[in-house]
N, C-alpha and C positions, 0 to 999 in steps of 0.2 A: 623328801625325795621327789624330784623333778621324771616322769617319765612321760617320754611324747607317745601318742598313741599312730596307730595306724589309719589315716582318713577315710579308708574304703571302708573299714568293718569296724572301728572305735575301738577297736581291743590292741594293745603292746604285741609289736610286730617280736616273732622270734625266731629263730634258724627253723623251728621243725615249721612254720608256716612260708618258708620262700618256698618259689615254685617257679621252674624252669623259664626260661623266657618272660621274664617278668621283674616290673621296675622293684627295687628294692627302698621305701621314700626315706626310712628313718629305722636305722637298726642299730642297738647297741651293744657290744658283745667285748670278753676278755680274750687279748693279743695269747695264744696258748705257746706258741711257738714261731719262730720267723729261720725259714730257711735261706742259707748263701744265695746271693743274688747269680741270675747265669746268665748268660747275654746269649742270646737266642736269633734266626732271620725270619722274619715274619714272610706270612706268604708272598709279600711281592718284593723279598730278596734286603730290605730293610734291616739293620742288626738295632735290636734295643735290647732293654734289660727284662728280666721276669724277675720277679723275687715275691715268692709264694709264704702269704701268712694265715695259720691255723689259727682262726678263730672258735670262741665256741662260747654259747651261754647254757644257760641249765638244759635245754631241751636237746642238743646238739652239739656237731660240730659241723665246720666250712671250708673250704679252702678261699683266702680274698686272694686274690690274683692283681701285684700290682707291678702296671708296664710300664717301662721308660727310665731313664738313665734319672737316680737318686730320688723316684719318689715314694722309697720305703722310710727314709727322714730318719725320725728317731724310734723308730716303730719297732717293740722290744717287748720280750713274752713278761707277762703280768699286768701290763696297761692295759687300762681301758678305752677303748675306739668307738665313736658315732661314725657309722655311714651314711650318708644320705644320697639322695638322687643316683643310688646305685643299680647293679643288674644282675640278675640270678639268670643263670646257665646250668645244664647239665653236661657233664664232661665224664665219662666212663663212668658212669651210673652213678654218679655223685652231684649233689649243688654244688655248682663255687661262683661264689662275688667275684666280680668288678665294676670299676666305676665309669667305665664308660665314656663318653664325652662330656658330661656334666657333669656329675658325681664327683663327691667329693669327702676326704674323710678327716677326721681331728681325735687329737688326744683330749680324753675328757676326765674331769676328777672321778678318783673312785669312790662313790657315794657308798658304798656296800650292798645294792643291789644286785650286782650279778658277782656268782658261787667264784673263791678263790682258785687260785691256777690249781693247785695242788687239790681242793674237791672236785676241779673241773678232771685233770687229770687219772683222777681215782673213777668219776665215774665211764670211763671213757672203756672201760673191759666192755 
């Protein structure tokens, strides 16, 4: 099993260590759910896409916020996702991802490191 760690502290980055305003370098987490995408006007009257995806690994869950016309791809609840050069926000008392201007994200095999949708789900009460 391949797991990248975190360069600031050496330890595997996970959802309960993101923290508001802060880059997110290398996270890996299962897709839990992917809501209908909804076309939205950004503050300076601009129309794009949102289409909000529940991520979560054993410690958590997130909301990944991704913007703009077709870049949820094939992005489908049980896959597994690398984020890298992402960004943690807090938005009504919650984290949620995005990638920002650089960031960027891919499906990745699933190694069986991170808890199935259905343990993910159960532990979610």
């Amino acid at each position: 099993m391949h797991v990248r760690t975190c360069s600031a502290t050496g330890s595997v980055l996970k959802l309960k260590d993101l923290e508001a305003d802060k880059n997110v370098s290398d996270l890996l987490v299962r897709v839990v759910s992917v809501a209908p995408p909804r076309i939205i006007s950004t503050r300076t009257g601009r129309k794009t896409q949102l289409t909000e995806v529940l991520v979560a690994d054993e410690t958590g869950t997130a909301v990944f916020s991704l913007w703009g016309f077709g870049e949820s791809g094939s992005v489908s609840a049980g896959k597994v996702i690398r984020i890298t050069n992402g960004w943690a926000k807090e938005w009504q008392g919650k984290i949620q991802l995005s990638l920002g201007r650089s960031g960027s994200f891919e499906e990745v095999p699933d190694d069986g490191s991170l808890p199935s949708i259905s343990e993910l789900k159960s532990n979610k009460a």
